[in-house]
C-alpha positions in Angstrom: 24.4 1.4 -4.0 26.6 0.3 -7.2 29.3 3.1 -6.3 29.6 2.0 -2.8 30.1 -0.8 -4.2 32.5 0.2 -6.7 30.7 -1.4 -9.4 31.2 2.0 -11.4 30.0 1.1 -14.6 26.4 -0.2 -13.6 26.3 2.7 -11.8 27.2 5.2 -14.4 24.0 3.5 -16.5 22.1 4.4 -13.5 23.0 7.8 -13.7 22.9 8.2 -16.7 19.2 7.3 -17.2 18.6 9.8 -14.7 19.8 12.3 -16.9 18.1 11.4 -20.0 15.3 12.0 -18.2 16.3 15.3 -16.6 19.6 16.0 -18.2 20.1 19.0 -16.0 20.0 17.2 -12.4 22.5 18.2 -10.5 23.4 15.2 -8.4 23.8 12.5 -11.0 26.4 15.3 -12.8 27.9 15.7 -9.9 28.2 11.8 -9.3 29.5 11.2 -13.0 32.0 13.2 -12.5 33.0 11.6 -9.9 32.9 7.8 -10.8 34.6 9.3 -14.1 37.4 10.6 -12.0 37.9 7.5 -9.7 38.3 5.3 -13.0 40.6 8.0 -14.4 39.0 8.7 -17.5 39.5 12.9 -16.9 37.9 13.9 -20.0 34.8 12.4 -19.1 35.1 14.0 -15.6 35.6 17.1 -17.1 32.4 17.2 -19.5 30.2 16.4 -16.2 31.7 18.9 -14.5 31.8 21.7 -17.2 28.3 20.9 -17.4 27.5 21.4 -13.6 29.5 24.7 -13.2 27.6 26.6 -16.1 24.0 25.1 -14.0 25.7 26.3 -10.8 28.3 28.2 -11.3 28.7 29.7 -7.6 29.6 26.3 -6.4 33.4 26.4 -5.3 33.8 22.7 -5.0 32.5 21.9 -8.6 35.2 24.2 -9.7 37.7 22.5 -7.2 36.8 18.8 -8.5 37.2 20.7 -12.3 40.6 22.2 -11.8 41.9 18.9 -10.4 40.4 16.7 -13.3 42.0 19.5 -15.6 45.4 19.2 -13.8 45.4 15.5 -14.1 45.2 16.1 -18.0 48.1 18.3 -17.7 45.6 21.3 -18.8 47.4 24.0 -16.9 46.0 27.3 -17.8 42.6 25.7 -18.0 43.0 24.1 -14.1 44.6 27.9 -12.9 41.8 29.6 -14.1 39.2 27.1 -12.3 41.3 27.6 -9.1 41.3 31.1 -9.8 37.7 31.2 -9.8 37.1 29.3 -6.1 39.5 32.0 -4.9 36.8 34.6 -6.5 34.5 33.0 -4.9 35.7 33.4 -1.3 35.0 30.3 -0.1 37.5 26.8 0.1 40.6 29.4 -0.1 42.8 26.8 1.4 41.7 23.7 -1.0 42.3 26.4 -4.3 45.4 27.3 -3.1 46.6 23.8 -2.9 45.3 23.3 -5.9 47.0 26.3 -7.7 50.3 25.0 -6.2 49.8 21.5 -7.3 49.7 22.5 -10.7 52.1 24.7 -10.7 54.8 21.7 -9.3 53.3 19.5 -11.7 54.2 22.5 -14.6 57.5 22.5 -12.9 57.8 18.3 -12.9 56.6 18.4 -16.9 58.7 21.0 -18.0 62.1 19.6 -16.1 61.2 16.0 -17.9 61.6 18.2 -21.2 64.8 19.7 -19.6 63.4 23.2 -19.3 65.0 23.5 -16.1 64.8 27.9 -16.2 60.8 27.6 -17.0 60.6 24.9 -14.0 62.4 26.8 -11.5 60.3 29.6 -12.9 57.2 27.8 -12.2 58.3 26.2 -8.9 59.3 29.8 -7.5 55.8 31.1 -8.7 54.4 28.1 -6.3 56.0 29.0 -3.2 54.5 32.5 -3.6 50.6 31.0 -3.1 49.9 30.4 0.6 50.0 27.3 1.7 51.8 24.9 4.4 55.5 23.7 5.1 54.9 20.5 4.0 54.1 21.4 0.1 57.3 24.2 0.8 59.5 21.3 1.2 58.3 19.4 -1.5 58.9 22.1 -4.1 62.3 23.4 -2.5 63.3 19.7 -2.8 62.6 19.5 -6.5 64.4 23.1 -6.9 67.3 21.5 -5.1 67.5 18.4 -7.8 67.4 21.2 -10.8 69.9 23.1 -9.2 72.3 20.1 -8.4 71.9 18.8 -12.3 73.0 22.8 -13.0 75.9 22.4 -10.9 74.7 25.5 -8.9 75.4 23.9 -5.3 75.0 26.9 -3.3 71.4 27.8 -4.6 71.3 23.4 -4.2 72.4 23.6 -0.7 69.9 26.7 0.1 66.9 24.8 -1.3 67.9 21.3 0.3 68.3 23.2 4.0 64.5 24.7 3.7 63.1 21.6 2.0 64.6 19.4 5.5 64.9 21.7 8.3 61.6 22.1 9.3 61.6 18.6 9.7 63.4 18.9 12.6 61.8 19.4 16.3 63.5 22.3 18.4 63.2 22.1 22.5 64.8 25.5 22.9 63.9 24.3 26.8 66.1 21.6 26.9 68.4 22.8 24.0 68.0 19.7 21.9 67.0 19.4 18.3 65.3 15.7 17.1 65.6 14.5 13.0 62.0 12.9 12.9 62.5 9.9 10.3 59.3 8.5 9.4 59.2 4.8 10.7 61.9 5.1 12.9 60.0 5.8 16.0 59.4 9.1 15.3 56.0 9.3 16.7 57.3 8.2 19.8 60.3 10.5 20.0 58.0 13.6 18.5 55.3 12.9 21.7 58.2 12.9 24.1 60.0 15.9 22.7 56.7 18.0 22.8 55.7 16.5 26.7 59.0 18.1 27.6 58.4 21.2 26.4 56.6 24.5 27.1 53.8 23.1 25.1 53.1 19.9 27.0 49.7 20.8 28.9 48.4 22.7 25.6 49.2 19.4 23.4 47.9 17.4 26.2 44.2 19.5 26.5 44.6 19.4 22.6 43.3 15.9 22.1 45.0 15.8 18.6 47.5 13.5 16.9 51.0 14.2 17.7 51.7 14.6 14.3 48.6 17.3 13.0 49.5 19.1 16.5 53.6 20.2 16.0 52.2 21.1 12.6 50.1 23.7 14.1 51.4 27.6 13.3 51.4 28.5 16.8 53.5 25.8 18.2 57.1 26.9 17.6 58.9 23.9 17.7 59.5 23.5 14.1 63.5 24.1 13.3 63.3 27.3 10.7 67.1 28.5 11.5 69.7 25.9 10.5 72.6 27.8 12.5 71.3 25.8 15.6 72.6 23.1 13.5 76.0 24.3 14.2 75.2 25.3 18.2 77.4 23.4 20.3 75.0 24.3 22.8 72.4 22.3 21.7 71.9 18.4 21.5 71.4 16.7 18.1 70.1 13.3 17.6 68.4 11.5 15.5 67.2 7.5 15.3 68.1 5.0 12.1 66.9 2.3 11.2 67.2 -1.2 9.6 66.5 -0.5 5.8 64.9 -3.6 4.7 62.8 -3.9 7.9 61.6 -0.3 7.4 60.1 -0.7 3.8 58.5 -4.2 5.0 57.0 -2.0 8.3 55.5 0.7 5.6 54.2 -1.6 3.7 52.3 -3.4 6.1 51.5 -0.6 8.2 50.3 1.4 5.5 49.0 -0.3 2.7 48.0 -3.8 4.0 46.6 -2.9 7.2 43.3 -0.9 6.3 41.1 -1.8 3.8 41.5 1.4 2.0 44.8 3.3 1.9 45.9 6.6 3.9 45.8 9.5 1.2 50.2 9.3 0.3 49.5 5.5 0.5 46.5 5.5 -2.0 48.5 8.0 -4.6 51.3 5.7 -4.7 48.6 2.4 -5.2 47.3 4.6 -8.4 50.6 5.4 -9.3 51.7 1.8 -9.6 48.6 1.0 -11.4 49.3 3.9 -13.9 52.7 2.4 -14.4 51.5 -1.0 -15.1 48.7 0.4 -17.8 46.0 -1.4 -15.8 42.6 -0.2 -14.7 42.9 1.1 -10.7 41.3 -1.6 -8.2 42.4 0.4 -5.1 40.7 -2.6 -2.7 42.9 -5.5 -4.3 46.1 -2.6 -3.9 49.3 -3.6 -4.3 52.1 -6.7 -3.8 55.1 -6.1 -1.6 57.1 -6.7 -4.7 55.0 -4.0 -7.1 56.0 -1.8 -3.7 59.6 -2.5 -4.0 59.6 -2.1 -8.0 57.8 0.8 -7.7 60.1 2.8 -5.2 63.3 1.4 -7.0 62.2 3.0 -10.3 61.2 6.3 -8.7 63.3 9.3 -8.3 63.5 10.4 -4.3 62.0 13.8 -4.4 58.9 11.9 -5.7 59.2 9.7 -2.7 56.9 10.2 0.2 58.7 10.6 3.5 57.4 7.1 4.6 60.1 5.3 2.4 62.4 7.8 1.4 65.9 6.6 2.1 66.9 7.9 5.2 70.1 9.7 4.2 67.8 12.5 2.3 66.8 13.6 6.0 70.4 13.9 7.1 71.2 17.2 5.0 73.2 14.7 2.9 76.1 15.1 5.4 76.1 18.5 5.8 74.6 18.0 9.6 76.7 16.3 12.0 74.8 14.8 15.0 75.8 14.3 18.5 73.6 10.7 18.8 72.7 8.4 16.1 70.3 6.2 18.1 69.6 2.4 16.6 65.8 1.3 16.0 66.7 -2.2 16.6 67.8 -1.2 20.0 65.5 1.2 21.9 66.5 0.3 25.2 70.0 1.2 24.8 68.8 4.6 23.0 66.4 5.5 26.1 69.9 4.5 29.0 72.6 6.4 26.1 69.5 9.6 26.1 69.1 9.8 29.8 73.1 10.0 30.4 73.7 12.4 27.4 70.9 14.9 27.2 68.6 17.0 29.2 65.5 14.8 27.7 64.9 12.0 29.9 63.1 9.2 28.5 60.4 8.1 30.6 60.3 4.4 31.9 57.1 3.6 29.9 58.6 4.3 26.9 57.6 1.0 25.2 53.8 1.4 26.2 53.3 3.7 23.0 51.9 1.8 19.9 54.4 -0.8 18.5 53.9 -3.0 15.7 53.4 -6.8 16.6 55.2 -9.6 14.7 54.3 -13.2 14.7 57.2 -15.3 15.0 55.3 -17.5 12.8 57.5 -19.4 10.1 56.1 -19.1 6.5 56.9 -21.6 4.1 56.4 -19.8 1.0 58.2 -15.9 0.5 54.9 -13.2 0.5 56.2 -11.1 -1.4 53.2 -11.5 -4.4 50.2 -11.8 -1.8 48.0 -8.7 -1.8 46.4 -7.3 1.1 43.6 -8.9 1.6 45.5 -12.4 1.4 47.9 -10.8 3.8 45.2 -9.3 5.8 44.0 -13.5 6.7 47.4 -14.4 7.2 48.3 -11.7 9.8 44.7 -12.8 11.8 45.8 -16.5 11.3 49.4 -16.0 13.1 48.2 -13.6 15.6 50.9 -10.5 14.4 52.5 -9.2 11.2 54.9 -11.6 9.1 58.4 -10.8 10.0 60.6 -8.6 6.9 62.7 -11.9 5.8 59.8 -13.5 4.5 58.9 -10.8 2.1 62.0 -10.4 0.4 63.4 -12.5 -2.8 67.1 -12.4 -3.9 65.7 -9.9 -6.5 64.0 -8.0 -4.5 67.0 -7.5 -1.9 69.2 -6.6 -5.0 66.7 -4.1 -5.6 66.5 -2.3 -1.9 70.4 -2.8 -1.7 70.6 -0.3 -5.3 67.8 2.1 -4.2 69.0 2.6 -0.4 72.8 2.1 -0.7 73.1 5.5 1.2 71.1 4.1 4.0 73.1 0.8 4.2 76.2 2.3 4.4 75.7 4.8 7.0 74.1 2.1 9.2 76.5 -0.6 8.6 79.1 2.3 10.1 77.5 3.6 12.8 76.1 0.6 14.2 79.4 -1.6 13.3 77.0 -4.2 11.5 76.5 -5.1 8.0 72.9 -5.4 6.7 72.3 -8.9 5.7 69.3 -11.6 6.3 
């Protein structure tokens, strides 16, 4: 009852009087190790858990829990040979391989801070042999791409920045059109309607599943893997931007202040902010919009989740020319400029998937140091989410401005418009 409600240390007495009465139970280790590992004290964790895999040592997901408390000490040998173990063991192969590549990226990260940069490519080529998904690919072929860049090697740069974006890109060999997906920019929305005009419609429709877990799938081929179609002037490129400012307040509020407890990207970058600030984790209280915007101004992109990475970084950095840059702030004209230019036509329900609702409520006071419970009254109060302007200071636009300067500039040309409040 005290864990549930995260009152951690009452229960670790708990616990621990269980095991000073049996000091080999298995479920108050197991717990301990646990509570240990949500307050970020990793030794401790580790002690639990070295004690629960010598009393049950065919367990795979007591070795799982100890290779990632021994990767968040930066114990790399130690967490590969716990990973290594699971694997042994036949069972969770997918979680140890994850796990095995994790620390190996993390190796990589470490060893590029000490401006190691042969060992870290070493290490970051020795994760893209373990099997795993596109999505960790991409993260590691972007951080090969910074090393190489920093090297001056722009060939082997270009060749790791093209596999770390392009599968990224949906494919409707059908219609002979290829969508850029930004996160935030409607790209739920565009992703649905590229796959319902497809060959894959009526499987994606019996499928039941998110749009986003179904393209992901291995046997749905719409994922771009060749970037030559990039160059196909048979085929119709577009992608949608989108207002800078107004797409870090609709993250932040999407993501972080409206559920109680954070999706898993959203809930690393919450303890990574934490971390930063030296303070103990309260993952409930979460973060300010300004600790957001402080955060992601002080972080290096390839670090950045895709959520608010600056939009440029899915653009090939140029390198990709595009038939239709489509504006966020103007869906209507996208779906008429769509329907006349391309095969895919847009259907007249377009607006019926899920928007977000603002409140054209006026705040008297900026919100940008409310946390998301605060926030959480407000938006019931007003009926609809606070609109961008009222979360942003003159520092905190200063800030965004710096950070996404790429982003500004591209949408201030295409869209003839300059970014301002």
């Amino acid at each position: 009852m005290y864990s549930q409600q995260n009152r951690l240390e009452e229960a670790t007495s708990e616990y621990e009087q269980v095991l000073f009465l049996n000091p080999n139970h298995l479920a108050a280790l197991n717990q301990l190790g646990g509570i240990k590992k949500k307050m970020q004290k990793y030794q401790e964790a580790e002690t639990y858990y070295q004690r629960l895999a010598k009393l049950n040592p065919k367990n795979p997901g007591v070795r799982l829990e100890l290779g990632d408390v021994l990767t968040k000490q930066k114990k790399w040998e130690e967490a590969t040979k716990a990973y290594h173990q699971v694997i042994d063991l036949k069972h969770k192969l997918s979680e140890a391989y994850l796990g095995l590549a994790n620390v190996l990226m993390l190796k990589g990260d470490s060893l590029q801070q000490q401006e190691k940069s042969s060992e870290a490519i070493a290490s970051y080529n020795q994760a893209l042999d373990i099997p795993t998904n596109i999505h960790i690919e991409k993260q590691i072929h972007s951080k090969l791409m910074s090393i190489y860049l920093k090297e001056g090697k722009l060939e082997e740069a270009e060749l790791s920045y093209q596999k770390s974006i392009i599968n990224r890109y949906l494919i409707n060999h059908k219609l002979k059109i290829i969508y850029c997906p930004i996160p935030k920019n409607a790209c739920t929305m565009f992703n649905t309607i590229m796959v319902e005009h497809s060959d894959y419609a009526q499987q994606y429709k019996e499928s039941s599943q998110d749009i986003h877990e179904y393209i992901g799938r291995l046997e749905v081929e719409m994922r771009l893997t060749d970037p030559s179609y990039m160059q196909n002037p048979d085929y119709f490129k577009f992608v949608i931007l989108r207002n800078p400012f107004k797409r870090l307040v609709s993250a932040y509020l999407n993501l972080i202040v409206k559920r109680a407890k954070p999706i898993s990207f959203a809930y690393k970058l919450v303890m990574d902010v934490y971390r930063d600030l030296g303070m103990e984790p309260d993952i409930y209280k979460s973060i300010t919009f300004s600790q957001f915007i402080n955060y992601l101004a002080n972080t290096d992109n390839d670090r950045l989740n895709a959520h608010w990475r600056p939009q440029y970084t899915f653009l090939c950095l140029g390198r990709f020319q595009f038939d239709y840059i489509g504006q966020f702030e103007n869906l209507n004209r996208v779906k008429k400029d769509l329907n006349q230019k391309s095969q895919l036509k847009i259907p007249e329900n377009i607006f019926e998937y899920k928007r977000t609702n603002y409140s054209n409520y006026k705040f008297e006071n900026k919100l940008h140091k409310k946390h998301p419970d605060e926030l959480r009254k407000l938006i019931k109060k007003v009926g609809g989410f606070p609109k961008y302007e009222f979360f942003y200071t003159p520092e905190l636009e200063g800030m965004v401005r710096e950070k996404y300067i790429e982003d500004i500039k591209i949408y201030e040309r295409e869209f003839n418009q300059v970014v301002e409040f």
